[in-house]
C-alpha positions as CSV (number, residue, x, y, z in Angstrom):
1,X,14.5,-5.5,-17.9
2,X,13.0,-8.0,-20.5
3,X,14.0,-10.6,-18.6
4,X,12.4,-9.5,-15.3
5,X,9.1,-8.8,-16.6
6,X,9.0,-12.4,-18.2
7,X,9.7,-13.9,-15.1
8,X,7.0,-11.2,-13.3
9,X,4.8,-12.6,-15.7
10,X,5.4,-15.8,-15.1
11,X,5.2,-15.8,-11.4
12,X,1.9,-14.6,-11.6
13,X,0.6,-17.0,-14.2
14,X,1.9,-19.9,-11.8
15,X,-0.2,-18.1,-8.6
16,X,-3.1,-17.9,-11.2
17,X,-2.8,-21.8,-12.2
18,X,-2.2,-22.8,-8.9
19,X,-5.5,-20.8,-7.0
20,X,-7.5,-22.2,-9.9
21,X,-6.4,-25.8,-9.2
22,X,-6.1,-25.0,-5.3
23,X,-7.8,-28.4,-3.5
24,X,-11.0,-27.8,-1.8
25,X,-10.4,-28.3,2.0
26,X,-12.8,-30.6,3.5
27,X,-12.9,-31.9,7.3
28,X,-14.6,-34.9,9.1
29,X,-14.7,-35.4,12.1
30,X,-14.9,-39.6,13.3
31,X,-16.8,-40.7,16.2
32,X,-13.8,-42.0,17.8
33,X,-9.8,-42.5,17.7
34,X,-8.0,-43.7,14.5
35,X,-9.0,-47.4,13.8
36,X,-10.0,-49.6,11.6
37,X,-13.8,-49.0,11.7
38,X,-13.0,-45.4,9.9
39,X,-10.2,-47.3,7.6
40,X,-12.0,-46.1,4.5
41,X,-11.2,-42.5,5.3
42,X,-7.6,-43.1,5.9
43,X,-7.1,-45.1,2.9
44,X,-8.2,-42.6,0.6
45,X,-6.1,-40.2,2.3
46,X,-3.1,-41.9,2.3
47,X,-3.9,-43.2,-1.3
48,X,-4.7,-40.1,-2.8
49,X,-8.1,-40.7,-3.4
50,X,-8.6,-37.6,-1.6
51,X,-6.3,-35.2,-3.9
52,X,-7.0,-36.8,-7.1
53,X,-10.4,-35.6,-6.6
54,X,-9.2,-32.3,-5.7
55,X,-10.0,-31.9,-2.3
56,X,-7.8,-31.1,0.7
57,X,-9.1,-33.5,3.8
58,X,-8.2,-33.3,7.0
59,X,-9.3,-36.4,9.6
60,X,-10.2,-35.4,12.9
61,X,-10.3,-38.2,15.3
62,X,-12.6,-38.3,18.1
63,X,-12.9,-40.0,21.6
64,X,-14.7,-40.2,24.5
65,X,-14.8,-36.3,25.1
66,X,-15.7,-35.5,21.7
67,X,-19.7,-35.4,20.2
68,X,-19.7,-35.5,16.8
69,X,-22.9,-33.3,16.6
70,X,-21.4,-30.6,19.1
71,X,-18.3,-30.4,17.0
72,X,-20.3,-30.0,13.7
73,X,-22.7,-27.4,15.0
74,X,-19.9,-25.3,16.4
75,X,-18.5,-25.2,12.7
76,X,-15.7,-27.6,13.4
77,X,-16.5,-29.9,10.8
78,X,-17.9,-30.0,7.3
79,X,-19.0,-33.5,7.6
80,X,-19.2,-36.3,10.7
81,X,-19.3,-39.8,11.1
82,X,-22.4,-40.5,13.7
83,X,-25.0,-43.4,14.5
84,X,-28.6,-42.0,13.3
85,X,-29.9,-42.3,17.0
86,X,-27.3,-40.2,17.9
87,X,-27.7,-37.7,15.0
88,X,-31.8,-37.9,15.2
89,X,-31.8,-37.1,18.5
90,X,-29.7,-34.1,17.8
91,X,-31.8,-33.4,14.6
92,X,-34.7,-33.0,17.6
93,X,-32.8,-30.9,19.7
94,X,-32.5,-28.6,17.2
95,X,-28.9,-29.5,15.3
96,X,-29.9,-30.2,11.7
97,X,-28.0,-33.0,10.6
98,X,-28.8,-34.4,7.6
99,X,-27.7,-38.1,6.4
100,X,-25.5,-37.7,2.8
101,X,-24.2,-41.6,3.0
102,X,-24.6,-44.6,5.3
103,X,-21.5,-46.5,5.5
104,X,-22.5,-49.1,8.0
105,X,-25.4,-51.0,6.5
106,X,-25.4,-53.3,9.2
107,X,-25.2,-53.2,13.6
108,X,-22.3,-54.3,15.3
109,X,-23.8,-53.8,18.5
110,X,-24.6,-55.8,20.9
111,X,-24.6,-57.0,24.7
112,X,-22.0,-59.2,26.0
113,X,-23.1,-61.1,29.4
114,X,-21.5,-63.5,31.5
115,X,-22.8,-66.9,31.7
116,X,-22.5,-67.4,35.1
117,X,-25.4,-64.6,36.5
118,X,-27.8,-66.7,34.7
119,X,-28.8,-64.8,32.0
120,X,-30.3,-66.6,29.1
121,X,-32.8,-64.2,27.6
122,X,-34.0,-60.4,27.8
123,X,-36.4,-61.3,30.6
124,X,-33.2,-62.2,32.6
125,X,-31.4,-58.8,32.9
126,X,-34.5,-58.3,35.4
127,X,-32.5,-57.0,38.7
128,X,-28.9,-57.4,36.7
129,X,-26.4,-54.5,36.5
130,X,-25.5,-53.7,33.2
131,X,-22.6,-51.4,31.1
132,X,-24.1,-48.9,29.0
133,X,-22.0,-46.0,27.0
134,X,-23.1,-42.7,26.9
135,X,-22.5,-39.9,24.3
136,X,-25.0,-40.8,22.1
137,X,-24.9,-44.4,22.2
138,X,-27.2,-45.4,24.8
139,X,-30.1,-44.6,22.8
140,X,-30.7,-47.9,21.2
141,X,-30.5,-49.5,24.8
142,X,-32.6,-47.5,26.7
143,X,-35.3,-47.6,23.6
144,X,-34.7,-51.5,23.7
145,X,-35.6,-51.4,27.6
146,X,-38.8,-49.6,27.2
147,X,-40.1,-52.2,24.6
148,X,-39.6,-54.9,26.9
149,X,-41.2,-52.8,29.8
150,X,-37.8,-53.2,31.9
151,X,-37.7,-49.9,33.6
152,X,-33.4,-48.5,33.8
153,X,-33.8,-47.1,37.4
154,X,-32.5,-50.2,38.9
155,X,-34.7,-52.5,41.7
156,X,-35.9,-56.4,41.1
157,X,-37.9,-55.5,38.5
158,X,-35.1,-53.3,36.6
159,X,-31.7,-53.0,35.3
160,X,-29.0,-51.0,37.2
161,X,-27.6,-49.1,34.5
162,X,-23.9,-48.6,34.8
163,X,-22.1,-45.8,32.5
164,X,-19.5,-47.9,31.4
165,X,-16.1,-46.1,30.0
166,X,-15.3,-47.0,26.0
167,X,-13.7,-50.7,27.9
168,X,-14.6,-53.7,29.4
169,X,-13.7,-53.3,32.4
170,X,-16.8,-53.8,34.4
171,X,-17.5,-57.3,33.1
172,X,-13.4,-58.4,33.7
173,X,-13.9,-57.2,37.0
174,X,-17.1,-58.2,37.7
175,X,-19.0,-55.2,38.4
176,X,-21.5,-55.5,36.5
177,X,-23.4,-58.4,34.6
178,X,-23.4,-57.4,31.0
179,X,-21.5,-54.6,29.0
180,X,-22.0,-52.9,25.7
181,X,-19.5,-54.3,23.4
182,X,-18.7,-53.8,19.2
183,X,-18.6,-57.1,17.6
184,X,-15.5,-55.6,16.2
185,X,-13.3,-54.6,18.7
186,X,-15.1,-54.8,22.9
187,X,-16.0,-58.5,22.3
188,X,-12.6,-59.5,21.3
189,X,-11.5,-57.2,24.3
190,X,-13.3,-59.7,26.9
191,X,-11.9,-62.3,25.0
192,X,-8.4,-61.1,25.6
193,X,-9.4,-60.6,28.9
194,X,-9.6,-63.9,29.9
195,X,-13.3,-65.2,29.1
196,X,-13.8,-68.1,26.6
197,X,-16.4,-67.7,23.8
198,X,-19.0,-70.5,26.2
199,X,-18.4,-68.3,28.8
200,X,-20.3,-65.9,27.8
201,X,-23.9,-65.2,26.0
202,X,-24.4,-62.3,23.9
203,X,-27.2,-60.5,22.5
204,X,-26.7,-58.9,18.8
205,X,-29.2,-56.0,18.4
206,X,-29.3,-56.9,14.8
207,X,-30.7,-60.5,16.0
208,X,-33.3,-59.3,18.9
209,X,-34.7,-56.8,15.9
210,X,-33.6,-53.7,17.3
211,X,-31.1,-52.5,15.7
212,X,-30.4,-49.0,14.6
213,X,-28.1,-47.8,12.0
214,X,-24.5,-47.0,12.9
215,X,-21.3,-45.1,11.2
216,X,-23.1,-42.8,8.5
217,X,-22.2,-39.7,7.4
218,X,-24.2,-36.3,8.2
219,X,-23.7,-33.0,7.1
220,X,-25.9,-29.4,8.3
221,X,-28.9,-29.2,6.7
222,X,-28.2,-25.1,5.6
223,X,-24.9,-25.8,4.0
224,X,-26.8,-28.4,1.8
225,X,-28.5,-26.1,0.4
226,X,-25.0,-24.7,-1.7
227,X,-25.1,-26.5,-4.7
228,X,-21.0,-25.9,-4.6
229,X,-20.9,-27.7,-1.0
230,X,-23.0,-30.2,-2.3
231,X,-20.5,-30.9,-4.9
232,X,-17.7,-31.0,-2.8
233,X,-19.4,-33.4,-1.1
234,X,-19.5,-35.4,-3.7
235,X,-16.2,-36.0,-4.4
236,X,-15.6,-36.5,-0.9
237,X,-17.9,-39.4,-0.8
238,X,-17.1,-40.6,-4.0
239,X,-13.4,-40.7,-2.8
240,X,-13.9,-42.1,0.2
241,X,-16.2,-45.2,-0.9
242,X,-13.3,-45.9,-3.4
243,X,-11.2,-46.1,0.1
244,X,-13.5,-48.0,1.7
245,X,-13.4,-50.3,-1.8
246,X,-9.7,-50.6,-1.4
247,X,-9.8,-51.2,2.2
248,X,-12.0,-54.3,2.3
249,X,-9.7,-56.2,-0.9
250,X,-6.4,-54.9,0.7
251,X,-6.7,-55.4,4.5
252,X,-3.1,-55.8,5.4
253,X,-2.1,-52.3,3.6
254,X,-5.4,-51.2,5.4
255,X,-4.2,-51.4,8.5
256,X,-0.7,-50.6,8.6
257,X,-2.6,-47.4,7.2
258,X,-4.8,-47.0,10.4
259,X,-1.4,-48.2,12.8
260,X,0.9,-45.1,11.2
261,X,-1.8,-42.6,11.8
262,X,-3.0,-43.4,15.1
263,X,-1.3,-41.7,17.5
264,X,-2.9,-43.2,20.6
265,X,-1.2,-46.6,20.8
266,X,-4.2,-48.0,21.9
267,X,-4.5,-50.8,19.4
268,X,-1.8,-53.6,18.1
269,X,-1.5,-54.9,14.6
270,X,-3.4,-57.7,15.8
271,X,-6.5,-55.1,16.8
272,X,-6.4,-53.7,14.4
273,X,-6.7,-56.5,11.6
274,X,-9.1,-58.3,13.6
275,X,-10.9,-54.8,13.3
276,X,-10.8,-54.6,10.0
277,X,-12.4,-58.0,9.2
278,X,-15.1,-57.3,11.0
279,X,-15.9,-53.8,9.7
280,X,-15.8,-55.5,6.9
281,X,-19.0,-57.5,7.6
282,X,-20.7,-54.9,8.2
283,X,-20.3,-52.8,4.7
284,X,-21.4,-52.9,1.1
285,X,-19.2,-51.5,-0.4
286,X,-20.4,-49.0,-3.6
287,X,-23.9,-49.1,-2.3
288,X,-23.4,-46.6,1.1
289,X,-26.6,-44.4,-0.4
290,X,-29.0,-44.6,2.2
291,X,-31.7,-47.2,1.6
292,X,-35.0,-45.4,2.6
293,X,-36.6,-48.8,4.1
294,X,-33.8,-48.8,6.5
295,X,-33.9,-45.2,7.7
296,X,-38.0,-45.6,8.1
297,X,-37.2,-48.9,10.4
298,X,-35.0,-46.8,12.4
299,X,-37.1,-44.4,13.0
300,X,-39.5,-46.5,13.9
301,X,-37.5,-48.3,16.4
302,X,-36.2,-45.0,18.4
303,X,-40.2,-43.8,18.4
304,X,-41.5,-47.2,19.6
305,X,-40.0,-46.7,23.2
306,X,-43.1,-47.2,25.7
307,X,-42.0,-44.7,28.4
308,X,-39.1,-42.5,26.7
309,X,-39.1,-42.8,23.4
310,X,-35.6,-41.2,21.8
311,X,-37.3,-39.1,19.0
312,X,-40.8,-38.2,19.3
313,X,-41.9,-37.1,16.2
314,X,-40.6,-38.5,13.0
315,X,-38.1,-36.2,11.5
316,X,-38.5,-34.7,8.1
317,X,-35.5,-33.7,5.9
318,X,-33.3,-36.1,7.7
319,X,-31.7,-37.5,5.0
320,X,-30.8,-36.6,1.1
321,X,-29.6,-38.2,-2.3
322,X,-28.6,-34.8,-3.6
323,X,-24.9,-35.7,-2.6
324,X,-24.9,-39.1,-5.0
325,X,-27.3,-37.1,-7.5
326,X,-24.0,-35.0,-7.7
327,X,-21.9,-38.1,-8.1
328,X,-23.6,-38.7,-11.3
């Protein structure tokens, strides 16, 4: 009888030790399938980064049916990976997104157009078709446009916009004049595809000065508001900058990673570290807190359209630093 009650006992001390240690779940959802440009995340998954901190994540990939702001607003998400134009015009909409950490400090976007149509400047996409994606990233574009006073409906004077598909198909084929391409992975796709680097001319929104910021991190404004989600938060960022850390000095592991836990197929080894030194360009690593300058010049740029500006008003609350305040 002894005996039993010992082990009763000890049963429930273990359930009692094991709810007070029980890892806080957390879930983000990407802005697209398993690759390299989310490599940090994975990392500190499969690193355990994730669990040392205590925290239970789960990785949601996304694709070209899934809208990071949607899925967050639904509840599907605690935290998302989303470009500000995409997440400001949400904000305005009326999903309140709020910037905790901003991953990518620099653009990766940019135009890729075919020599051969003639295009040497902006004033040459005049009467041109060009690839644009949807979903949230035509924003930039289309804000672009109405600074130069190139109206999207198409005619001499115009661009015909075409919605390209998250590929380069259009320009391989020739259907259209210029597509919307990452400097990390679409370029490289046309180069595959057949097209010689003097083949082409490309336009880096970074260089022309309108370039927005790209992969941060939001979170809902009323959840913020929890000093015990806030927290959380923390570690999760904490966590995931050390995986983003580890990612950039150890880019073979990196991606063999990303190729284990993609379950697409879409990209080889080759992608997929050609990926990954690119993304790599584009971070500074243990400085993702969101520089206020560059928010401000973002802003600015989706409100400076001269016909159809993509936010109206500047937003207030848009962004915090009560998640690395917690870090602290």
């Amino acid at each position: 009888m002894r005996k039993m009650t010992i082990i009763a006992a000890a049963s429930v001390l273990g359930l009692s030790l094991g709810n007070a240690y029980a890892a806080d779940p957390v879930t983000i959802q990407l802005k697209w399938v398993a690759q390299a440009q989310f490599a940090g995340y994975f990392v500190a998954k499969d690193k355990g980064f994730y669990k040392d901190a205590g925290l239970d994540v789960t990785i949601n990939p996304g694709g070209p049916d899934v809208a990071p702001p949607q899925v967050i607003a639904g509840g599907g998400a605690d935290v998302v990976v989303d470009w500000m134009p995409s997440a400001l015009a949400s904000r305005e909409k009326g999903v309140s997104l709020v910037n905790i950490s901003q991953t990518f400090k620099h653009s990766g976007l940019e135009l890729v157009c075919r020599k051969d149509t003639g295009i040497k400047t902006p004033e040459d996409f005049k009467g041109k078709k060009i690839g644009i994606w949807y979903g949230g990233n035509e924003y930039p574009f289309l804000n672009w446009m109405s600074k130069l006073g190139i109206s999207t409906d198409g005619g001499p004077n115009g661009v015909t916009v075409i919605k390209q598909g998250f590929n380069v198909d259009p320009i391989l084929q020739k259907q259209a004049d210029c597509v919307s391409a990452m400097t990390y992975n679409e370029y490289w796709q046309v180069i595959d595809g057949g097209y010689k680097p003097s083949d082409l001319v490309v336009f880096n929104y970074e260089k022309e000065g309108v370039a927005t910021l790209e992969d941060g991190l939001w979170a809902m404004e009323p959840k913020l508001k929890d000093p015990a989600f806030v927290a959380k938060l923390a570690k999760f960022v904490k966590a995931s900058v050390k995986g983003w850390e580890y990612a950039k000095g150890h880019e073979d592991e990196a991606v063999k990673i990303i190729l284990a836990t993609d379950t697409t197929g879409s990209k080889t080894e080759k992608d997929q570290k050609r990926m990954m030194g690119e993304v790599g360009k584009l971070l500074d690593t243990g400085n993702e807190e969101l520089d206020p300058k560059d928010y401000d010049r973002t802003v600015g740029i989706l409100m400076s359209g001269k016909s159809d500006p993509v936010i109206t008003k500047k937003p207030e609350g848009a962004w915090t630093h009560a998640v690395y305040e917690a870090m602290k």
